[in-house]
N, C-alpha and C positions, 0 to 999 in steps of 0.2 A: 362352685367354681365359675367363674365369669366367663363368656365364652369368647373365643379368640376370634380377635380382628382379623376380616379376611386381606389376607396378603393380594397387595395389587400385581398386575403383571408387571414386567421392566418395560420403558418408555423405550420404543424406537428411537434409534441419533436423532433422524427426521422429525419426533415430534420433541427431542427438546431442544433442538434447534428452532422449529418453530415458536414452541414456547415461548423464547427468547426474544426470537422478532415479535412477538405480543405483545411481550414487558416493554420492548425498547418503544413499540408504536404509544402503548398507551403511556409512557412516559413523556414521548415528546408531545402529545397531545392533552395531558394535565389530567387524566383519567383512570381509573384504576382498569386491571387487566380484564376484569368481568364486565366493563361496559362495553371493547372492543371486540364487535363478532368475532367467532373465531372460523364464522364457515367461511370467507375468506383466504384464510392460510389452508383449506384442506384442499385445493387445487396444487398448492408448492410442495405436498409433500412428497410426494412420485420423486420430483425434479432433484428436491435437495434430499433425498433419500441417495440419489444419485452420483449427486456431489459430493454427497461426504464418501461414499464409498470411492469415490475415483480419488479425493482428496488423501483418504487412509493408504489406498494401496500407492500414492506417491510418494509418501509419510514414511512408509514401509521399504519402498526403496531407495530412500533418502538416509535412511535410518543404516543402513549396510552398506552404505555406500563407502566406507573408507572414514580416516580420521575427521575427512571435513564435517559431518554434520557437528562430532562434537564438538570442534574451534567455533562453529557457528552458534550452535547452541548456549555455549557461554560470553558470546560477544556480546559485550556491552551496545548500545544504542547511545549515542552522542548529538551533542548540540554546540551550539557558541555561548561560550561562560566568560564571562571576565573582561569584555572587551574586545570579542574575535576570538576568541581560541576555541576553537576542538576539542573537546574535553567527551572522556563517558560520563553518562549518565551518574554512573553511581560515586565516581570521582568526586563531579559536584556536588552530592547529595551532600557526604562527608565533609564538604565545605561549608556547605549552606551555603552555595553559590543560586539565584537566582538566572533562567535564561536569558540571552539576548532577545529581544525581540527581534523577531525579521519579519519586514513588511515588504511589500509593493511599494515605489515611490509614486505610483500612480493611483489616485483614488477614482477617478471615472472609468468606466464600468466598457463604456463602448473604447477608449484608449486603450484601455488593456488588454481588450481581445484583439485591437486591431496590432499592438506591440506581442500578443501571444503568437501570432501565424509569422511573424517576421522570427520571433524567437525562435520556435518548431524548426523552421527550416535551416537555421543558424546552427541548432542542436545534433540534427541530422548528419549534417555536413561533418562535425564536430565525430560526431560516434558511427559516422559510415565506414565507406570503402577505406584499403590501405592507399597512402599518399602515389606511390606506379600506378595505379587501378586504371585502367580504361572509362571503366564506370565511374571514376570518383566525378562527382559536380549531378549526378543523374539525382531528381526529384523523385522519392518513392511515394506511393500511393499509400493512402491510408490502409492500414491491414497488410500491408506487403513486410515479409521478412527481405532481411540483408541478411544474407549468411558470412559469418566469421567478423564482423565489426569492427575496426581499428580502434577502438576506442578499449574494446577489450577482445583481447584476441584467444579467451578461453571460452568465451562463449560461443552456441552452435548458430544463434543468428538474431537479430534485432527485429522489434515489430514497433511499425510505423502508428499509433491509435490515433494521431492526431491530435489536434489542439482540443482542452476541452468545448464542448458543446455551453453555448452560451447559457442553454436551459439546465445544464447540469452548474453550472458556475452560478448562476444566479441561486439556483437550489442552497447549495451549500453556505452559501454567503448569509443566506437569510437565515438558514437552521443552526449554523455554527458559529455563527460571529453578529446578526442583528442582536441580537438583547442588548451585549455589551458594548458593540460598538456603531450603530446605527448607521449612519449614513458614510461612514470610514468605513463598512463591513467588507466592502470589496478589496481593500489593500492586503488583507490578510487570506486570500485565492491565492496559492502559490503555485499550485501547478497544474497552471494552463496549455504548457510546455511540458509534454513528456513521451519518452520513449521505452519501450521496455527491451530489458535483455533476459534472453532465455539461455541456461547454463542443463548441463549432462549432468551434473553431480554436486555435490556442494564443495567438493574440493575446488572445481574449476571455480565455481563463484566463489567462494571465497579470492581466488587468483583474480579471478577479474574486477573485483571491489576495489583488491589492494592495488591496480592500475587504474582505476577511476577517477581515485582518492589521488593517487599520483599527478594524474591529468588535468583534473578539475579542482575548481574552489569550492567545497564539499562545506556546507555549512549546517547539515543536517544528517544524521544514517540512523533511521526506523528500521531494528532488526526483529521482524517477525517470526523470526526464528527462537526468540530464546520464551520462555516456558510465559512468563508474565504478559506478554503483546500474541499469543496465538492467541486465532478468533475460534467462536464457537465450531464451527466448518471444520478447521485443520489447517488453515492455510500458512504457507510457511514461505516468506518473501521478505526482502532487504528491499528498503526504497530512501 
């Protein structure tokens, strides 16, 4: 009788999440996973042992929260098909619709940050205070919430991140878009400009999407919420 393979133990969330961030490094670096140390990733694993656990037990109250996770959970994610329209995802698929492109009409790199901080604060304006407000025209600080948003008023309050970080924007541009598109790489940075909203439940987001989408020329909705777009983590967001 051959003798049995000894059974490994189960892998903590933490290390197959890390795992993951392994594959993905030596991925983008053209290497296999066994050339990339891995003592490296054994400082993150405390942190995102961490994360995932606070990530689950929000999962977990998202999950009982009332009908809205499952409306969430099966919403489709949409783009511009056809010439401008707003279409789901799986709509188009069924077509064989290809998406719109959407770019930046600006390809220099330092124009665009400086039309980013004019946007920022255009957007702010846009998804602040109620129009009576006292405060309405007041400039918030980066990191600062606005509680209750006009923009959506089922949310418990907005946070101000700021424009992106030029070093973060340069980043991206090089890792997600130079191969293909060289020295055009920067027109396709779209969001330099952005604000987040924080919602109680997913019923409430969901209500406050469907007054976004109201409000705004909405040419994109990334739902991380439906089963296919959740990350390793848990993370569960609409952008």
């Amino acid at each position: 009788r051959a003798p049995e393979e000894p059974t490994s133990e189960p892998r903590a969330p933490a290390d197959s999440a890390a795992a993951i961030v392994n594959s993905a490094v030596a991925l983008r670096c053209g290497c296999t996973k066994a050339e990339v140390p891995s003592v490296g990733l054994r400082p993150l694993l405390e942190p995102l042992g961490a994360a995932i656990e606070a990530y689950r037990e929000a999962a977990q109250g998202s999950e009982t929260g009332g009908e809205g996770f499952s409306s969430l959970r099966t919403r489709s994610s949409q783009r511009l098909f056809m010439d401008g329209h707003l279409m789901d995802d799986v709509q188009a698929w069924h077509q064989q619709c290809e998406p719109d492109p959407i770019r930046q009409v600006e390809e220099d790199f330092d124009a665009l940050m400086a039309n980013a901080q004019v946007a920022q604060q255009q957007l702010l304006q846009m998804i602040g205070p109620p129009k009576n407000d006292s405060s309405r025209g007041v400039l918030w600080d980066v990191g600062a919430r606005f509680p209750h948003p006009r923009a959506a008023k089922t949310a418990l309050f907005a946070v101000n991140p700021g424009v992106k970080s030029r070093e973060a924007a340069m980043v991206k541009a090089l890792v997600d878009f130079q191969p293909a598109e060289g020295a055009s790489r920067f027109r396709h940075v779209l969001d330099l400009a952005r604000v987040c909203l924080v919602f109680s439940n997913c019923a409430n987001l969901r209500s406050g999407l469907t007054q976004l989408m109201d409000e705004f020329e909405v040419v994109d909705v990334r739902n991380h919420y439906a089963p296919s777009m959740q990350s390793p983590l848990g993370e569960r967001y609409i952008e």
